[in-house]
KOLLOSE-958550 format. One record per residue (C-alpha): residue in three letters; x, y negated, z negated. Coordinates in steps of 0.5 Angstrom, whole numbers, plus 500, padded with zeros to 3 digits. Example, Ala and Ser with C-alpha at 12.3 -4.5 7.8 and 13.67 -1.06 7.14 Angstrom:
ala525509484ser527502486
// end
This chain:
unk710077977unk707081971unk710087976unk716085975unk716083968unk714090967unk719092972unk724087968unk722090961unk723097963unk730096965unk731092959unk729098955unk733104959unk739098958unk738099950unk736107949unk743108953unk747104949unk744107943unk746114945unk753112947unk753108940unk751115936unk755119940unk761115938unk759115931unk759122932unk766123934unk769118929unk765124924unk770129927unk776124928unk775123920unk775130919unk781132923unk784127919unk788129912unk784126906unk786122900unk786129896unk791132901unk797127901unk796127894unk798134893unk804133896unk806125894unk802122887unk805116890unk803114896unk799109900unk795110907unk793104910unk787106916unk784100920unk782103926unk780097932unk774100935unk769106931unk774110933unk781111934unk788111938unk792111932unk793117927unk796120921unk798127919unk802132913unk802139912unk807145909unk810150912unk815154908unk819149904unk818143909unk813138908unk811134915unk808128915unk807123921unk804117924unk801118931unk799112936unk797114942unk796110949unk790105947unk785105943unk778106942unk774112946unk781113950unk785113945unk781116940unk781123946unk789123946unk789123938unk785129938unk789132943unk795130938unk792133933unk791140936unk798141938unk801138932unk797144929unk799149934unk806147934unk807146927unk802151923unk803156928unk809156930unk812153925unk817149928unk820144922unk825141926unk822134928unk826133933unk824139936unk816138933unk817131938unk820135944unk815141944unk809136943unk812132948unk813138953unk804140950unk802133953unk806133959unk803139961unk797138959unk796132962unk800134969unk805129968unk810127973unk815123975unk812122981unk806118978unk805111979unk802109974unk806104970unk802106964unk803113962unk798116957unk803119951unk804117944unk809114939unk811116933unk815116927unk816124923unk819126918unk820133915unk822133907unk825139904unk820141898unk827139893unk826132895unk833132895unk833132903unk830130910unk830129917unk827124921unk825123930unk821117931unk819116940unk820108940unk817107933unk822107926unk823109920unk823104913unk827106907unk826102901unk832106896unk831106889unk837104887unk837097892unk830095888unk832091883unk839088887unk838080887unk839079895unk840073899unk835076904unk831080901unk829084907unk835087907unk833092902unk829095906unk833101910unk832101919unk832108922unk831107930unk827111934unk830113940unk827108946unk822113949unk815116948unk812123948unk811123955unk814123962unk819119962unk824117968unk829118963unk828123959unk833126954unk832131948unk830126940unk834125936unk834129929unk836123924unk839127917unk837122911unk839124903unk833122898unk834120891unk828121887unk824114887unk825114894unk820110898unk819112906unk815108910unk812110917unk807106922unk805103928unk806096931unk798094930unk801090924unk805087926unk802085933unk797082930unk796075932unk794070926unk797064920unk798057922unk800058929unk796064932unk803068933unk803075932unk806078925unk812081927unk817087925unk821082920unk815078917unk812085916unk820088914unk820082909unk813084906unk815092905unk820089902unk817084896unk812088895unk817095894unk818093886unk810094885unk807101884unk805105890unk798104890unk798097889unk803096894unk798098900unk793093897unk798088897unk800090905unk793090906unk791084904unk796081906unk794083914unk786081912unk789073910unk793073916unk788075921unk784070918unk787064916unk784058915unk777061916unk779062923unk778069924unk783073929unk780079933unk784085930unk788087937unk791094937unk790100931unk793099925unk796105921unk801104915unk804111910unk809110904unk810115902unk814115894unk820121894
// end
């Protein structure tokens, strides 16, 4: 019996060093995920009014943000890759470098070329191909936009997710519906992956005015199960939520959008597991 009991602890043991070191290892690797991520200071350089709302749903994450210069147009994206935690966490590092590949060294700035060079990068590197069987395809998701450093103009790509426009001038218009103040640009309805049919993205020309807001996410906001129901928040509750927070200054806008999440996946003390990412950008032209 007590051999068995030593057996029993020693397993017990090798059970927990094992876990601690695959918990230190993704401590580790949300260090370098963190680093690779443009920090606060970053994004205020090119927007004194902004916000980043960043809840990843494991240690690390799937989702991601980025923004660069180059030449006389800013980048600035939000990225979900396929999953989350450590899987998800692995394609957005990928993303990440071959976001900087394609844009910082070559210098492409068209986003809808940035979105068709990213998807050619992750076709090839992950050997994709129609013939896969996977219903599930490894890829990404995502909302890009490159402004003219005049502020005046900029384009837009989005692969299955949209862009919000919240106008400067619709701010303080009295509407029946209050969502309508904020302005849908769709993706087009395909992924930056293999895809059976594949087409080029589309390049979406917006003029800006000063006061402009923009805002680009993923869909781990409105997925999120909570409120009286348990029902997930959805596009047009978190529409209607950009919408009535707009005629707030942009910083207290993102913790307005953010407490709001928090008491959706907590309402009535019953606590929600937070299902997918979450990642929010408003950015103020």
């Amino acid at each position: 019996i007590e051999a068995q009991r030593d057996e029993i602890e020693s397993q017990r043991d090798e059970v927990q060093f094992q876990k601690g070191e695959i918990e230190d290892s993704i401590l580790y690797a949300k260090r370098i995920q963190t680093a690779v991520i443009p920090s606060m200071e970053k994004f205020e350089s090119f927007f004194k009014s902004h916000f980043v709302i960043f809840k990843p749903h494991s240690v690390v994450s799937g989702d991601f943000y980025w923004i660069t210069q180059v030449n006389e147009w800013i980048i600035a994206t939000v990225v979900d890759c396929t999953g989350h935690g450590v899987p998800g966490a692995f394609m957005s590092m990928l993303g990440v470098s071959f976001l900087n590949e394609i844009v910082r060294k070559k210098e492409v700035t068209n986003a809808a070329s940035v979105l068709n060079h990213l998807r050619d990068s992750v076709i090839e590197a992950l050997q994709q191909s129609n013939s896969d069987t996977n219903d599930v395809r490894d890829g990404m998701d995502m909302s890009l936009v490159a402004i003219h450093e005049g502020r005046k103009k900029a384009f837009w790509a989005g692969a299955n997710n949209p862009l919000w426009i919240v106008r400067h001038s619709e701010t303080e218009k009295q509407l029946d519906d209050i969502a309508n103040k904020v302005e849908v640009i769709k993706g087009d309805a395909m992924p930056v992956s293999i895809f059976m049919n594949m087409r080029d993205f589309t390049n979406h020309e917006i003029t800006l005015n000063e006061k402009d807001r923009l805002y680009l996410f993923s869909d781990g906001f409105s997925d999120q199960f909570g409120g009286p129901k348990g029902k997930k928040y959805l596009n047009k509750s978190f529409r209607r939520l950009i919408a009535e927070t707009s005629i707030l200054p942009m910083k207290e806008q993102g913790k307005h959008v953010e407490i709001a999440f928090d008491e959706w996946g907590t309402y009535g003390g019953k606590i929600f597991e937070q299902v997918d990412d979450v990642t929010v950008l408003g950015l103020e032209i």
